[in-house]
Rosetta silent file (secondary structure, phi, psi, omega in degrees, C-alpha in Angstrom):
SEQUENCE: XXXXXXXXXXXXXXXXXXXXXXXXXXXXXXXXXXXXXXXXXXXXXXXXXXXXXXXXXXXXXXXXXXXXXXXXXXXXXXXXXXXXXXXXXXXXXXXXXXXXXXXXXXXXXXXXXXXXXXXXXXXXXXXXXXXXXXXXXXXXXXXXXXXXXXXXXXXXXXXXXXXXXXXXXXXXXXXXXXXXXXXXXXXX
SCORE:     score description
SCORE:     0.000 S_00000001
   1 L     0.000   87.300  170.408  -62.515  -69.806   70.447 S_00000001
   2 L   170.520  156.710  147.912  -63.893  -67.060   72.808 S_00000001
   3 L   -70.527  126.799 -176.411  -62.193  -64.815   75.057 S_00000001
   4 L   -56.463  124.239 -173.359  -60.931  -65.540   78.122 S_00000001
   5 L   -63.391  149.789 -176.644  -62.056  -63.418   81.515 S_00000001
   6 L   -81.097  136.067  164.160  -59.032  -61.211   83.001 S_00000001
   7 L   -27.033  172.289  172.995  -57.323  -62.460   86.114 S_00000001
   8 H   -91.510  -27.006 -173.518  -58.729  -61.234   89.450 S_00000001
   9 H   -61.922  -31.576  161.373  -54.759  -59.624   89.711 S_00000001
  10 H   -89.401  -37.937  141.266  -55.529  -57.627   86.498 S_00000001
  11 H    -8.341  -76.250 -157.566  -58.772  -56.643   87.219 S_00000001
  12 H   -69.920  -18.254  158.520  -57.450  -55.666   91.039 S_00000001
  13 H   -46.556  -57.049 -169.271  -54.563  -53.834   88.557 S_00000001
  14 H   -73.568  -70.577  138.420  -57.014  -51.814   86.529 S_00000001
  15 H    13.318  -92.678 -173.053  -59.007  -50.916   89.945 S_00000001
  16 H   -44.195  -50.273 -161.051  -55.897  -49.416   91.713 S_00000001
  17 H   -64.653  -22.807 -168.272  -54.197  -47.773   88.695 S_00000001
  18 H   -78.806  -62.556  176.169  -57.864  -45.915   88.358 S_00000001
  19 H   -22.106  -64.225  157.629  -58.111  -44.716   91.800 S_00000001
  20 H   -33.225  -60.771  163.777  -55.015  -43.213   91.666 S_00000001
  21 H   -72.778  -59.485  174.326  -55.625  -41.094   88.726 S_00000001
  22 H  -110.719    8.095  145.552  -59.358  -40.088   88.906 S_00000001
  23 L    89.507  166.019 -159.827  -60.080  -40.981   92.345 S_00000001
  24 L   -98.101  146.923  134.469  -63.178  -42.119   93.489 S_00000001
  25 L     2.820  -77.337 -149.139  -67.063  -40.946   93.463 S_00000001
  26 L  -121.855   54.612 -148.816  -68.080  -42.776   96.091 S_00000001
  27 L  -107.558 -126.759 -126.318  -65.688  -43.381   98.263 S_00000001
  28 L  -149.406  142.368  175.000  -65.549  -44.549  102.325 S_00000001
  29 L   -90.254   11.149 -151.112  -66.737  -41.164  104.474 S_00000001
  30 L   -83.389  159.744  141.383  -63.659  -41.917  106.568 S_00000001
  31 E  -121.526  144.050 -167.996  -60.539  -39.869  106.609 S_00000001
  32 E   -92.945   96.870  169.277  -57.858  -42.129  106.853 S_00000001
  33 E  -126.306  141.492 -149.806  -54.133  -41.136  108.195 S_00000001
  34 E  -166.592  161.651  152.512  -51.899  -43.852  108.031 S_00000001
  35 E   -65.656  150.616  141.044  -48.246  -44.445  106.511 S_00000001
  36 E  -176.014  177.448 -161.562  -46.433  -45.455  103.363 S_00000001
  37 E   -81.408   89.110  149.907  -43.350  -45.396  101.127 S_00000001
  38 E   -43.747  128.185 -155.365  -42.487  -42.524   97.955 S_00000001
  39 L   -95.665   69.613 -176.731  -41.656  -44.956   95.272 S_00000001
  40 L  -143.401  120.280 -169.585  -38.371  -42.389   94.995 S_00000001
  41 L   -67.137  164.122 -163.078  -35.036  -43.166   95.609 S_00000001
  42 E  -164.307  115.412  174.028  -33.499  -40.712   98.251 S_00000001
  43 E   -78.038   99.191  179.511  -30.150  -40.374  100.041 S_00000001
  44 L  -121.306  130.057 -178.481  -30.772  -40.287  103.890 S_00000001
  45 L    66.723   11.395  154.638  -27.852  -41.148  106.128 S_00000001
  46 L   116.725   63.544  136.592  -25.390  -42.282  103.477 S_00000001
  47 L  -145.328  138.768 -178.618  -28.148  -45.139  101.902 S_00000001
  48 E   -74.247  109.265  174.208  -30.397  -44.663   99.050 S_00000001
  49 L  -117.293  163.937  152.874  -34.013  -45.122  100.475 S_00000001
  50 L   -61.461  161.694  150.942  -37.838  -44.618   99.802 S_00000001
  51 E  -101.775  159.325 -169.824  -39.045  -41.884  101.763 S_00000001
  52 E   -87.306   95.758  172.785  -41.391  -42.594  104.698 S_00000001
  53 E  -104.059  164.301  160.163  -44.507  -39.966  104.546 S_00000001
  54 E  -141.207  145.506  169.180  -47.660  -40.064  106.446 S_00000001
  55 E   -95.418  131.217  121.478  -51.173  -38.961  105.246 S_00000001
  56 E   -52.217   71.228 -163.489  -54.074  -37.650  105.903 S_00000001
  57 E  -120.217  127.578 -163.591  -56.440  -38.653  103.422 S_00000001
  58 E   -67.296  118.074 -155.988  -59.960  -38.188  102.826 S_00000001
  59 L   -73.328    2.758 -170.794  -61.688  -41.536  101.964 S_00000001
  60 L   -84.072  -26.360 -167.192  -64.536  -40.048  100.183 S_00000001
  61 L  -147.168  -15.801 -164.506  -62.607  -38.662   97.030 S_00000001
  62 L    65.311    3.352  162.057  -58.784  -39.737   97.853 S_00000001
  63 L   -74.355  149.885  129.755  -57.522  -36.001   98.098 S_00000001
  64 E   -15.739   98.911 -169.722  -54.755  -35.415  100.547 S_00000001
  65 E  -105.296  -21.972 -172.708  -55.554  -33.221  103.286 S_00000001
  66 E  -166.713  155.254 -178.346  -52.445  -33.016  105.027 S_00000001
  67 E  -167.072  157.303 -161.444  -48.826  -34.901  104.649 S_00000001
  68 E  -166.844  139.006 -158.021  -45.277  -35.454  106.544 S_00000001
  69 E  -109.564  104.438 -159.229  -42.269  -36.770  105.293 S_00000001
  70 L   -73.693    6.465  165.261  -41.078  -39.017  108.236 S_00000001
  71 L   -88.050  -22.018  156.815  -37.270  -38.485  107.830 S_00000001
  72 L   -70.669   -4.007 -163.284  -37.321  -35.095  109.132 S_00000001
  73 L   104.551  -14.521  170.713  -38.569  -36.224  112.228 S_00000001
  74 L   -30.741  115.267 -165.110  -42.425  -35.148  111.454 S_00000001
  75 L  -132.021  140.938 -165.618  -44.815  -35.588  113.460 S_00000001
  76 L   -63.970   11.871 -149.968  -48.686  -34.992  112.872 S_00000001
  77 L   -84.308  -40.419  164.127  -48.614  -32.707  115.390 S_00000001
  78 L   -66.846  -50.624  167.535  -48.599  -29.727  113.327 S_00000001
  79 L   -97.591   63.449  163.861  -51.492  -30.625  110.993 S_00000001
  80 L  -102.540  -20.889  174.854  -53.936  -32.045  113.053 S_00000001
  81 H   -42.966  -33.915 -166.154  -55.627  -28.683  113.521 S_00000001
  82 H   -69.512  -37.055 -160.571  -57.508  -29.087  110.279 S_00000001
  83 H   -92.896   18.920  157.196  -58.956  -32.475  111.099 S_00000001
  84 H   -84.192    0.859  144.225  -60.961  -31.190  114.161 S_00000001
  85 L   -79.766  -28.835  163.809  -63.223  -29.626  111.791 S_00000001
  86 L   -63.447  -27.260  173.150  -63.715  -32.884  110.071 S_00000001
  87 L   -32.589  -58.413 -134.828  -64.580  -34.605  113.597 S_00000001
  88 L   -87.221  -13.769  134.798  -67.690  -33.361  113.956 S_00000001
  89 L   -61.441  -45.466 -141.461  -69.012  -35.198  110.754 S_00000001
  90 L  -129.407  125.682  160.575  -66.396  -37.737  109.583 S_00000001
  91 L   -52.171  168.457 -168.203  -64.750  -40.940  111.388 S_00000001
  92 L  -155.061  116.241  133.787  -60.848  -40.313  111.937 S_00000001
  93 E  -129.393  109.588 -178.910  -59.240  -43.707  111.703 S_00000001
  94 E   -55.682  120.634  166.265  -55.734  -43.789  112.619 S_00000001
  95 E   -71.884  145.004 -146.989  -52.991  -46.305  112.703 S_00000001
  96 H   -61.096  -25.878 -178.686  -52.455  -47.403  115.832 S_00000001
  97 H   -76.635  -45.587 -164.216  -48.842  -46.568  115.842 S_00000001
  98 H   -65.461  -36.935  175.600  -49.211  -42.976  114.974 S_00000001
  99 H   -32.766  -70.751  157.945  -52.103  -43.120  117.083 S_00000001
 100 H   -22.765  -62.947 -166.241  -49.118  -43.662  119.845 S_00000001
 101 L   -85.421   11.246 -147.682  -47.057  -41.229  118.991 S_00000001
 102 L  -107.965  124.327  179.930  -49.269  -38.286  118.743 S_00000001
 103 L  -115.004 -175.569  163.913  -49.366  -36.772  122.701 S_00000001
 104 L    46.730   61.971  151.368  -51.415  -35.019  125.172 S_00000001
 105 L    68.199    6.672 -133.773  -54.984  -36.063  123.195 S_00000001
 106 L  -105.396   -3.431  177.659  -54.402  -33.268  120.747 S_00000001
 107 L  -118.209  145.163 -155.670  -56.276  -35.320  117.725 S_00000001
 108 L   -63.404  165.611 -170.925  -60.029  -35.106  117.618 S_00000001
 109 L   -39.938  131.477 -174.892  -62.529  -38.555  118.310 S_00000001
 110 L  -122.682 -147.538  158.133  -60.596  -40.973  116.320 S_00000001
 111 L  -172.969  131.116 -173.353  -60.893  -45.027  115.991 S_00000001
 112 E  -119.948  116.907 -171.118  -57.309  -46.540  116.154 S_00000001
 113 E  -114.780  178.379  170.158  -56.752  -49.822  113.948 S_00000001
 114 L   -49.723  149.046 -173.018  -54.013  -51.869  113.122 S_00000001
 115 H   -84.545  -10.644  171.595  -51.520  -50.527  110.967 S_00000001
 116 H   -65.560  -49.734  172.336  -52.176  -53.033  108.074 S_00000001
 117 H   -67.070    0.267  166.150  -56.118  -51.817  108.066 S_00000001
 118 H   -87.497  -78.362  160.825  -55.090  -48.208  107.913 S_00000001
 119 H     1.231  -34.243  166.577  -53.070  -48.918  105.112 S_00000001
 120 H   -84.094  -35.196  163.413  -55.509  -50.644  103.379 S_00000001
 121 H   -68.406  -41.725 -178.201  -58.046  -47.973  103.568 S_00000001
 122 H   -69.968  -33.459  162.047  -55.493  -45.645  102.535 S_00000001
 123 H   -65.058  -45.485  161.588  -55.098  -47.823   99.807 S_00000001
 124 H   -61.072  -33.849  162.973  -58.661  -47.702   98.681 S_00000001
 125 H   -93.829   -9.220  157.622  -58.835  -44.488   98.460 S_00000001
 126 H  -112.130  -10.510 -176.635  -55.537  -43.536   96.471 S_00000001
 127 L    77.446 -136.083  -59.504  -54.889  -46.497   94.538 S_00000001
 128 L  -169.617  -50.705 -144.188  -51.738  -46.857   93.254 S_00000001
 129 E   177.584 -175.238  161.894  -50.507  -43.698   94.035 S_00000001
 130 E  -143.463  162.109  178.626  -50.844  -39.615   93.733 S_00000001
 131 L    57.399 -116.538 -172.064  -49.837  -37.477   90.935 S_00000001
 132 L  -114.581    6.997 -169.025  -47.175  -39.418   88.693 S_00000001
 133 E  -112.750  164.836 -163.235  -45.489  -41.226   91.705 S_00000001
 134 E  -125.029  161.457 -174.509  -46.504  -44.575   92.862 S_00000001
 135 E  -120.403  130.264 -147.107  -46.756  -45.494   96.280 S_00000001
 136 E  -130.051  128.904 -172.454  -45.657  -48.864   98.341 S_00000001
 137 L  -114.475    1.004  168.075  -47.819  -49.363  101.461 S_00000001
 138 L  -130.423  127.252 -157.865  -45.855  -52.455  102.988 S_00000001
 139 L  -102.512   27.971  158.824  -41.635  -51.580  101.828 S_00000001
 140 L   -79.626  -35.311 -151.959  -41.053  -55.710  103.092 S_00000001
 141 L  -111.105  -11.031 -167.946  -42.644  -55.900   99.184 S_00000001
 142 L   -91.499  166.574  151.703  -41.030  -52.838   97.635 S_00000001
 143 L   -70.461  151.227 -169.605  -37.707  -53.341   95.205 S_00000001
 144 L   -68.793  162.415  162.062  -34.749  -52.271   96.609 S_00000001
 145 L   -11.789  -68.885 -155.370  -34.409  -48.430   96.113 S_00000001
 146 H   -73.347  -53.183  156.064  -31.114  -48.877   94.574 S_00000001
 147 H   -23.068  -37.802  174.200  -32.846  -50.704   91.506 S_00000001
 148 H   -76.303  -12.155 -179.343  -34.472  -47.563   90.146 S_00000001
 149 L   -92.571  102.294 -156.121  -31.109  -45.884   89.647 S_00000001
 150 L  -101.926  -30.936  176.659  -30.574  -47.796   86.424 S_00000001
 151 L   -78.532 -164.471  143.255  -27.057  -45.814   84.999 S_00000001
 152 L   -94.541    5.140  130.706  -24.377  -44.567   86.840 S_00000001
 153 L  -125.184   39.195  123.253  -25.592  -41.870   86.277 S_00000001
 154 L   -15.375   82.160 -158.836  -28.027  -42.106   87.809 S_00000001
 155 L  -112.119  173.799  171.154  -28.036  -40.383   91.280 S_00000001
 156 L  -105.307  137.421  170.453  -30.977  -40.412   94.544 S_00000001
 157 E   -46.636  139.447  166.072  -32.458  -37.570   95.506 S_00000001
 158 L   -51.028  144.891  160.587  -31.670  -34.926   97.886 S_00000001
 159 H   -33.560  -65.366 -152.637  -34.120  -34.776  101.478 S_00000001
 160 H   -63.003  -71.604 -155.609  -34.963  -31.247  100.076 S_00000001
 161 H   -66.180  -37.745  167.095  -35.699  -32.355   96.041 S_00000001
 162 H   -54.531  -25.268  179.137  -37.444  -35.411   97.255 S_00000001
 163 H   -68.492  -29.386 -171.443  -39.685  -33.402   99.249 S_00000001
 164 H   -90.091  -19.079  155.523  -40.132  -30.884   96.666 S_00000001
 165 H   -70.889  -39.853  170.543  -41.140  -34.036   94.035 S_00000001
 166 H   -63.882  -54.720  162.684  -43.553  -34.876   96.618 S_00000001
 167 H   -47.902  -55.541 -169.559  -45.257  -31.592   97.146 S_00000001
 168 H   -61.252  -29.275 -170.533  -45.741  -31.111   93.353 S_00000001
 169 H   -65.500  -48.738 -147.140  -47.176  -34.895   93.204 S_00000001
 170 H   -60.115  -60.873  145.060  -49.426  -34.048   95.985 S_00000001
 171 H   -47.158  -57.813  176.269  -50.748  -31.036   94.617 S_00000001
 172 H   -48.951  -38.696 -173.474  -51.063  -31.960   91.563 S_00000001
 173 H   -66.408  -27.782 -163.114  -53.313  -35.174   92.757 S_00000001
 174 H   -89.993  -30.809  175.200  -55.471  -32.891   95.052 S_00000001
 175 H   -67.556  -45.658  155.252  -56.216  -30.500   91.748 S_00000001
 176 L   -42.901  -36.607  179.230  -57.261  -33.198   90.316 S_00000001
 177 L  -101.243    8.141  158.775  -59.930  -33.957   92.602 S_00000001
 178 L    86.057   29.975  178.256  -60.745  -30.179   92.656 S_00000001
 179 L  -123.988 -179.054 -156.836  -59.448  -30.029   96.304 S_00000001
 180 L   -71.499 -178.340  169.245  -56.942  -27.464   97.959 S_00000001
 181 L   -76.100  157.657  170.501  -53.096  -28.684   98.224 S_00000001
 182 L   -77.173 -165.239 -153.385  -52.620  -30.229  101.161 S_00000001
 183 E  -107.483  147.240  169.749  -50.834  -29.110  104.558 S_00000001
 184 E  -142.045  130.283 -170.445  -47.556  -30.390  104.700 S_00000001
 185 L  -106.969   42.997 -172.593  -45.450  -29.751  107.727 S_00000001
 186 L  -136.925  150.282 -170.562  -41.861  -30.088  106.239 S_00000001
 187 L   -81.764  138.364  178.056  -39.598  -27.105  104.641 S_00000001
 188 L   -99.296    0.000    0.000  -38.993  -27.566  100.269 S_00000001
C-alpha cells in the first residue's frame, strides 16, 4: 500500500522533456557548439535521412545562438563572428571535430572536448529538443528515418522544407527564452 518512487529513466524523462520546453534558469555559463540529428525525415541523395545540424548554444538558458544544417556543406565559418563577443566573458567549448574543421584560428579562445562531452552539454541545456521537434544527439540510437513515414503517403522532406521546419523550430525555441532567432548560415 504506498506509492512507489519513479524510475531514475522517468525522472531523467521529465528532466529532459522540461529543458526543452522552458529551458533552464540556471544553466552552465558555457556556450556549447556541438552536433546532432533533426528528428525529421528528409530526402538527401535518393535516401530518407535525419538532417545533420550544428549549434551554437548558450548553456546558461538553452537559446540557440547560431545553427547549420550539415548537408549543405555548412560550415561554422560564417557564424562564428557573433561568438567573439561572447569570448571575452563565456567559455566556448567545442567538439573536437568541428574544432578540426574550422581553419586559419578564426574562432575565439575555445576548450575542445570530445565529441560525446559536447553533446552532452548540448544536451543539458536543450533537453529533448527545440520548438516542437525532438532532437537525437548519438543517430547509432535513433529509429530509422524511414519509420516516421507511417502511410504511403507519407513522403520526406525536401533540403529546402526541412530547413524551413527547422528555422521556425529554432525561432520559435529562442522566443521562448526571450532571445533573438538565431544566425543560421543556410538559404530557406
Amino acid at each position: 500500500m504506498g506509492v512507489k518512487a519513479p524510475s531514475r529513466s522517468t525522472i531523467w524523462n521529465i528532466v529532459m522533456s522540461s529543458r526543452r520546453d522552458l529551458g533552464q534558469k540556471h544553466g552552465s555559463d558555457d556556450v556549447v557548439i556541438s552536433r546532432c540529428h533533426v528528428k525529421l525525415p528528409m530526402e538527401h541523395e535518393d535516401e530518407v535521412v535525419f538532417p545533420l545540424i550544428m549549434l551554437v548554444v548558450d548553456g546558461q538558458n538553452g537559446a540557440i545562438i547560431a545553427a547549420a544544417m550539415n548537408q549543405d556543406g555548412a560550415s561554422f565559418d560564417s557564424i562564428v563572428p557573433p561568438l567573439t563577443q561572447l569570448s571575452i566573458a563565456r567559455r566556448i567549448i567545442v567538439d573536437q571535430d568541428i574544432a578540426k574543421e574550422l581553419s586559419g584560428g578564426k574562432l575565439p579562445a575555445h576548450v575542445a572536448v570530445r565529441p560525446s562531452a559536447a553533446r552532452t552539454a548540448t544536451a543539458r541545456a536543450l533537453g529533448r529538443g527545440f520548438g516542437s521537434v525532438d532532437v537525437t544527439y548519438q543517430i547509432s540510437r535513433a529509429i530509422d528515418p524511414k519509420r516516421l513515414l507511417r502511410s504511403r503517403k507519407d513522403k520526406a522532406l525536401s533540403p529546402r522544407d526541412a530547413r524551413q521546419v527547422i528555422l521556425e523550430q529554432l525561432t520559435t525555441h529562442n522566443a521562448a527564452r526571450g532571445a533573438p532567432p538565431p544566425i543560421v548560415n543556410w538559404e530557406g
